[in-house]
C-alpha positions as CSV (number, residue, x, y, z in Angstrom):
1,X,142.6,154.8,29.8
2,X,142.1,158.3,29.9
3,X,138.3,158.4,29.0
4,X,137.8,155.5,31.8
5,X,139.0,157.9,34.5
6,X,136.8,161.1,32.7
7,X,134.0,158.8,33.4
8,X,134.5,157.6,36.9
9,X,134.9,161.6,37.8
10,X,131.8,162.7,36.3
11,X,129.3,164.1,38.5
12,X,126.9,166.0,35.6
13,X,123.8,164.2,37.5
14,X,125.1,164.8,40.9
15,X,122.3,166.7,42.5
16,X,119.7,163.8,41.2
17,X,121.2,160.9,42.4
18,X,120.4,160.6,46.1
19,X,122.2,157.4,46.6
20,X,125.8,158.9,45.2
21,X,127.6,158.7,42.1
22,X,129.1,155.7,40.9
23,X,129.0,155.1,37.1
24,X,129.3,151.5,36.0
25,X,131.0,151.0,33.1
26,X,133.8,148.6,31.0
27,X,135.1,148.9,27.8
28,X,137.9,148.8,25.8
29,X,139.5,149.0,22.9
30,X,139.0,145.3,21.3
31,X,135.8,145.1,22.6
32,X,134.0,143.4,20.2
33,X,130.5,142.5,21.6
34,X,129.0,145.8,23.2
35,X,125.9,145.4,25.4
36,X,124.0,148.5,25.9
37,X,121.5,148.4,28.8
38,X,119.3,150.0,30.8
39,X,121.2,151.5,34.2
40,X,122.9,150.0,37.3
41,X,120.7,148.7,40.0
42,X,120.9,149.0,43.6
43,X,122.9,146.1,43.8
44,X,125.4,147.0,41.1
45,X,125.8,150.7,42.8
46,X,127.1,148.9,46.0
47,X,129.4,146.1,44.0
48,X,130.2,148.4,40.9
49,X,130.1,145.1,38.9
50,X,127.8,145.7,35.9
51,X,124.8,143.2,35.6
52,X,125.9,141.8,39.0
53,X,122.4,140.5,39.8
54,X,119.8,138.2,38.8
55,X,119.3,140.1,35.3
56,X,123.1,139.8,34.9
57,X,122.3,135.9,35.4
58,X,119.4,135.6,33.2
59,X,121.7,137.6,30.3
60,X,124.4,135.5,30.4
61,X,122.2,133.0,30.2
62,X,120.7,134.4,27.1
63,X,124.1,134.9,25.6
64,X,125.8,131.7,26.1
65,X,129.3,133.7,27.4
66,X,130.3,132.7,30.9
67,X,131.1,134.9,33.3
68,X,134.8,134.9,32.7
69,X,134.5,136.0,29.0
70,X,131.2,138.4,30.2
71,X,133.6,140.3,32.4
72,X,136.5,140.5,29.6
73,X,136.8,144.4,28.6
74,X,139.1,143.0,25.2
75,X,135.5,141.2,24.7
76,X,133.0,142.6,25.8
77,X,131.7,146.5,26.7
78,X,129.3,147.0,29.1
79,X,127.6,150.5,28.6
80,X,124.6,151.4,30.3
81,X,122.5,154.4,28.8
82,X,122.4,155.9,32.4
83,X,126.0,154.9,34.2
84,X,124.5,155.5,37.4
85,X,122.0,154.0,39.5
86,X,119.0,156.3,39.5
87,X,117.2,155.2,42.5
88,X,113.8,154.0,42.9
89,X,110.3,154.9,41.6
90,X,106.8,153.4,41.8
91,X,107.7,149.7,41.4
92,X,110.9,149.7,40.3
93,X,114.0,151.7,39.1
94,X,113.7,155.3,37.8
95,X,114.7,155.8,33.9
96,X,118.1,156.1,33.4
97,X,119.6,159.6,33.2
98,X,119.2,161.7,30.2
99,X,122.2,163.1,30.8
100,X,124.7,160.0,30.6
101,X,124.5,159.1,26.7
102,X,124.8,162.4,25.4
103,X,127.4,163.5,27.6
104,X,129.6,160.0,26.9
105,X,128.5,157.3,24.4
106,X,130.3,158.8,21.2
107,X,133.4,158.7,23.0
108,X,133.0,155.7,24.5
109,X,132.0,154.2,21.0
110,X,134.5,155.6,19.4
111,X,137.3,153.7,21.1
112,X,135.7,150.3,20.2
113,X,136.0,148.2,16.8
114,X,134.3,149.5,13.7
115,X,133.3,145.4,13.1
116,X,131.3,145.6,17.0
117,X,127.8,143.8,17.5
118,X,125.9,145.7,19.7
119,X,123.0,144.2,21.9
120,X,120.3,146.9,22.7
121,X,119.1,145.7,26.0
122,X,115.5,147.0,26.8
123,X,113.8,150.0,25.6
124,X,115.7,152.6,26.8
125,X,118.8,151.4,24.6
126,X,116.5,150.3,21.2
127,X,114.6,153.7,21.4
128,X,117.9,155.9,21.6
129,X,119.9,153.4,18.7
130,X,116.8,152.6,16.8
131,X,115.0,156.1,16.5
132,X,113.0,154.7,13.0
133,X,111.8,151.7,15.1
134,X,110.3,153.6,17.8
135,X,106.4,153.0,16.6
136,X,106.9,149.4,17.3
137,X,106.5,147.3,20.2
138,X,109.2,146.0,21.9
139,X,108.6,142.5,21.1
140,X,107.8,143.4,17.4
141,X,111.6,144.8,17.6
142,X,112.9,141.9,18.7
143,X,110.9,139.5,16.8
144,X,112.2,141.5,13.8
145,X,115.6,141.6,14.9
146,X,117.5,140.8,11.8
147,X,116.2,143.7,9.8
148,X,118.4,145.8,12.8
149,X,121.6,143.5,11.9
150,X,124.8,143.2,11.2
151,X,124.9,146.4,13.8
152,X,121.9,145.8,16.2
153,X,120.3,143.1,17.5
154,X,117.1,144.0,20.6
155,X,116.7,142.3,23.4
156,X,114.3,142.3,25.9
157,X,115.7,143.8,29.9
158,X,116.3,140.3,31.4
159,X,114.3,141.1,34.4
160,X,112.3,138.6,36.3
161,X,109.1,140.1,34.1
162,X,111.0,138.2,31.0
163,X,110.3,134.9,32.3
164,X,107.0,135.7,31.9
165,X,107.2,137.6,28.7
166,X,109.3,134.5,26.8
167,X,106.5,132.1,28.1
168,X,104.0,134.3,25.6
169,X,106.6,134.2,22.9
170,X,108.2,130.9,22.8
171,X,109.7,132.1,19.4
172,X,112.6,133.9,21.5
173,X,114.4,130.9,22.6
174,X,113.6,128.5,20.0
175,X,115.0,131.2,16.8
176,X,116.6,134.6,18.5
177,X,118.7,133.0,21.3
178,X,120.6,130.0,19.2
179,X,121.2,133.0,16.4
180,X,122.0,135.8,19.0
181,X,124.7,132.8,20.6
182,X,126.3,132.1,17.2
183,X,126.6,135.4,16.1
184,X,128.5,136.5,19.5
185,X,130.9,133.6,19.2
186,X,131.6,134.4,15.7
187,X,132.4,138.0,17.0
188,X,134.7,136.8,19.9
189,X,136.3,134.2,18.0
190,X,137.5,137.2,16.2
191,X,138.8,139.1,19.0
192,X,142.0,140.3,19.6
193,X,144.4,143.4,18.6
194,X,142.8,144.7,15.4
195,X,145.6,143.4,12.6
């Protein structure tokens, strides 16, 4: 795909990445279930597999696919707001470039199916796709996630700080996860060439 290659040859951040370019991305065009997180991690710089760590884990985990059907492009995008790792700050990652949506999530999003569900993956994701939404907590996002549907649903960033944050709001596996499950098999049972 021609837009695939556009985006593995961008180097519009260049000069602010000091660990290299590499943007992580997968899509295509029967994608059906896009997932919209944060930015690649050290460890998905050096194995340019998207969510190939122990959030990657913890999201599957949330979503019920398996790693086969995770990994699918006809199924499933993978779109980072920041499509390269953006090195290290304080105690953790830097924000994802500012550069990367603007520059390539229209196109991208314009290749996929009209019918998509999209999972906004941490705040980076719901404050760019949910600009009217922004006053509100994170966890008053996702506790209110169906007013955001059929087009949205928030998550939290599986990082190891959600095991923490899901003990506080038990709510999140006992009514979002079983409906956030259903709703993606109901989207990938329906996937395949667009008829």
């Amino acid at each position: 795909m021609k837009l695939q290659a556009e985006i593995a040859a961008c180097r519009i951040c260049a000069e602010h990445l000091t660990h290299g370019v590499r943007p992580v991305v997968s899509f295509s065009s029967t994608s059906r279930l896009l997932i919209i997180g944060q930015a690649p991690g050290s460890k998905v710089h050096e194995s340019g597999i998207p969510w190939d760590d122990a959030s990657g884990e913890r999201l599957r985990e949330w979503t019920g696919l398996t790693e086969q059907q995770f990994y699918d492009p006809a199924k499933v995008a993978l779109v980072p707001m920041g499509f390269c790792y953006p090195g290290k700050a304080g105690g953790g990652d830097k924000p994802p470039r500012k550069e990367c949506a603007p520059q390539w999530h229209e196109r991208v999003l314009d290749t996929l199916p009209s019918d998509r569900l999209t999972l906004l993956v941490g705040t980076y994701a719901q404050a760019h796709y949910l600009p009217d939404a922004r006053k509100l907590s994170m966890t008053e996002r996702v506790r209110a996630y169906r007013d955001f549907l059929p087009d949205y649903l928030p998550l939290p960033h599986p990082a190891w700080r959600s095991a923490i944050w899901m003990k506080k709001n038990p709510w999140f596996a006992e009514q979002v996860l079983p409906d956030l499950q259903k709703r993606i098999r109901h989207r990938l049972d329906q996937a395949g060439p667009p008829s």
